[in-house]
C-alpha positions in Angstrom: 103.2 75.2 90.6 101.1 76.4 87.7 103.1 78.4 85.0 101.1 81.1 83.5 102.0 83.6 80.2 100.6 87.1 80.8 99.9 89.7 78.2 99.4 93.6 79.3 98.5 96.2 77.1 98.8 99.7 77.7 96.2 102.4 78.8 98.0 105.1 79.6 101.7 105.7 78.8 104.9 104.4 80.6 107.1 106.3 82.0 110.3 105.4 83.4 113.0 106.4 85.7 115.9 103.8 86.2 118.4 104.7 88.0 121.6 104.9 86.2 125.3 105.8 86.8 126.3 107.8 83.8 129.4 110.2 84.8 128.9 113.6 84.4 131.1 115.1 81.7 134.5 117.3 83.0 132.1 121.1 83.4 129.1 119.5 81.9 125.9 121.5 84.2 122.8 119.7 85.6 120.5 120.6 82.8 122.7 119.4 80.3 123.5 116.3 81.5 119.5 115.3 82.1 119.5 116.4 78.5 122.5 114.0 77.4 121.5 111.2 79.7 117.5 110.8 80.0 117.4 108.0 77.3 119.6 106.4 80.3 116.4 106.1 82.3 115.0 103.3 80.5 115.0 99.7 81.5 116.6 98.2 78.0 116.9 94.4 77.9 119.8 92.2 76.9 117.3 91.6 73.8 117.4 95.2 73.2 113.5 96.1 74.0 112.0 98.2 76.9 111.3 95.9 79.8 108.9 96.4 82.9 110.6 95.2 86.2 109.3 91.7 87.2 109.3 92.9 91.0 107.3 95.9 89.8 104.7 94.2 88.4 104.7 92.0 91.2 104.4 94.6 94.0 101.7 96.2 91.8 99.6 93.4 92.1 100.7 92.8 95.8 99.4 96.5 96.7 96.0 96.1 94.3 95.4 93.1 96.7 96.1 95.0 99.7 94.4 98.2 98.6 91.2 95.7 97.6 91.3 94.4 101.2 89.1 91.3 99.9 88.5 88.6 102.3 89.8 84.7 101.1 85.9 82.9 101.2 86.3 80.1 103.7 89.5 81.5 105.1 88.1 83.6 108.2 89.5 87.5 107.6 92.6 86.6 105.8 93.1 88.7 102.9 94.7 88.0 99.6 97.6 90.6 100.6 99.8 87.4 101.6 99.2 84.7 99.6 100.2 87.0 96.6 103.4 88.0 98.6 104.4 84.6 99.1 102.6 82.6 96.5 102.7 84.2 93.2 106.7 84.8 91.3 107.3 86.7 88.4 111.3 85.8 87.1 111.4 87.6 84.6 111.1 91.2 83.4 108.0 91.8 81.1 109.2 92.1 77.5 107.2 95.1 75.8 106.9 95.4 72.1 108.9 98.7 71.9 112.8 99.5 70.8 114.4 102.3 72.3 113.9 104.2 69.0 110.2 104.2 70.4 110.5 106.2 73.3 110.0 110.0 73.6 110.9 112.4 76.0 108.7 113.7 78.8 109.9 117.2 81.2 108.4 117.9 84.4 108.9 119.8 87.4 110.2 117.7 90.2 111.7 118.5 93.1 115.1 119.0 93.6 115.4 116.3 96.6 112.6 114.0 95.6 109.9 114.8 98.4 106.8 116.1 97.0 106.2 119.8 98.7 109.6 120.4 99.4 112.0 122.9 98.5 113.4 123.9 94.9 112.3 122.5 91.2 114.1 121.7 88.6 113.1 120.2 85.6 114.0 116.6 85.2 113.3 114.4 81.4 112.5 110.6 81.2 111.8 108.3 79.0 108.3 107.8 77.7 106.5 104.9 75.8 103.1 105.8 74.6 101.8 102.7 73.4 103.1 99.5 74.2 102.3 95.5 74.8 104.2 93.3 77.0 104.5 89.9 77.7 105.8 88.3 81.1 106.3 84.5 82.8 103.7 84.2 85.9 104.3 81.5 88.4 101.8 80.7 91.0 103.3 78.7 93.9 100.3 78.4 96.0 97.4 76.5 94.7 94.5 78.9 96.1 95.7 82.0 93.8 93.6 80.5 90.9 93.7 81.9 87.4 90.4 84.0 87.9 92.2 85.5 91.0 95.4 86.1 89.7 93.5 87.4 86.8 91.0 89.8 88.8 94.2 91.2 90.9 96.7 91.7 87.6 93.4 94.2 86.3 93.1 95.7 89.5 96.8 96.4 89.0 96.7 97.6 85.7 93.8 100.1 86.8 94.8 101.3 89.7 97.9 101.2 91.0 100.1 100.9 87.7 104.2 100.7 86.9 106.8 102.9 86.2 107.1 106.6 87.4 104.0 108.4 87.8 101.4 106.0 88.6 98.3 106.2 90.2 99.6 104.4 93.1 101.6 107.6 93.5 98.8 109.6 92.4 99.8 110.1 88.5 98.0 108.6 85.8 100.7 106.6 83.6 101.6 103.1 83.6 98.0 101.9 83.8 97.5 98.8 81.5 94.6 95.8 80.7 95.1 92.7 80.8 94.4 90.8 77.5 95.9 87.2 77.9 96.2 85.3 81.0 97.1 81.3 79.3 98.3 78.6 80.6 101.8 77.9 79.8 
């Protein structure tokens, strides 16, 4: 197993939209709870920063490797797809660089049942970090994912397929991010 410390920096701001179990307050309305409770949305850390999902990060890279469709040299018409499912393990959240103080709130028109095209809008607020760093553990299991190809799939994932709510993998434009520091640990 090779251990690995990863350092992403943003290009595009993060939004996000954890779910959360706040009660509603005895008469309080829909607006007025989003308004109370959008800060709510954020993944906070035990060490009190914004963290980025380890499993998100992971399946971003996962679906950059499986939107590439690149062929393993040597390997026949194998794809990368599964050796990053299996092989690569993120344990940890990413840490970003940002306190809760840090994030701003973004409104947009969503709809009311969550299926794009469908029915009534409302306006829904989350959480918004507009420049941020992160750092995040990266173990590599199987010996092939090498530190140019995890390093070639982790910018693919940063470019195009992104973290958080509203990424380009769902056809938005936040959560993009570089990748400045892949190390050996």
């Amino acid at each position: 197993m090779t251990k690995y410390t990863v350092k992403l920096t943003s290009a595009a701001p993060l939004t996000q939209s954890r779910k959360h179990n706040e009660p509603k307050l005895d008469k309080e309305l829909a607006d007025a709870y989003e308004k109370r409770t959008w800060r709510n949305k954020a993944h906070v850390g035990e060490s009190g920063f914004i963290e980025i999902p380890g499993f998100a990060l992971k399946c971003a890279v996962v679906a950059a490797a499986k939107y590439a469709g690149d062929q393993i040299p040597g390997k026949g018409k194998n794809t990368w797809t599964k050796k990053f499912q299996c092989g690569l393990i993120i344990p940890e959240n990413a840490v970003t660089d940002c306190k809760p103080s840090a994030i701003t709130p973004i409104e947009i028109n969503a709809n009311v049942d969550g299926v794009r095209g469908s029915g009534k809008k409302v306006t829904r607020t989350f959480p918004q970090l507009l420049k941020w760093t992160a750092t995040v553990p990266v173990l590599v299991v199987d010996e092939i994912l090498t530190k140019e190809v995890l390093t070639t799939y982790l910018t693919a994932a940063g470019q195009f397929i992104g973290v958080g709510q509203y990424r380009p993998e769902n056809g938005g434009n936040n959560g993009r991010f570089s990748v400045d520091i892949v190390e050996f640990k």
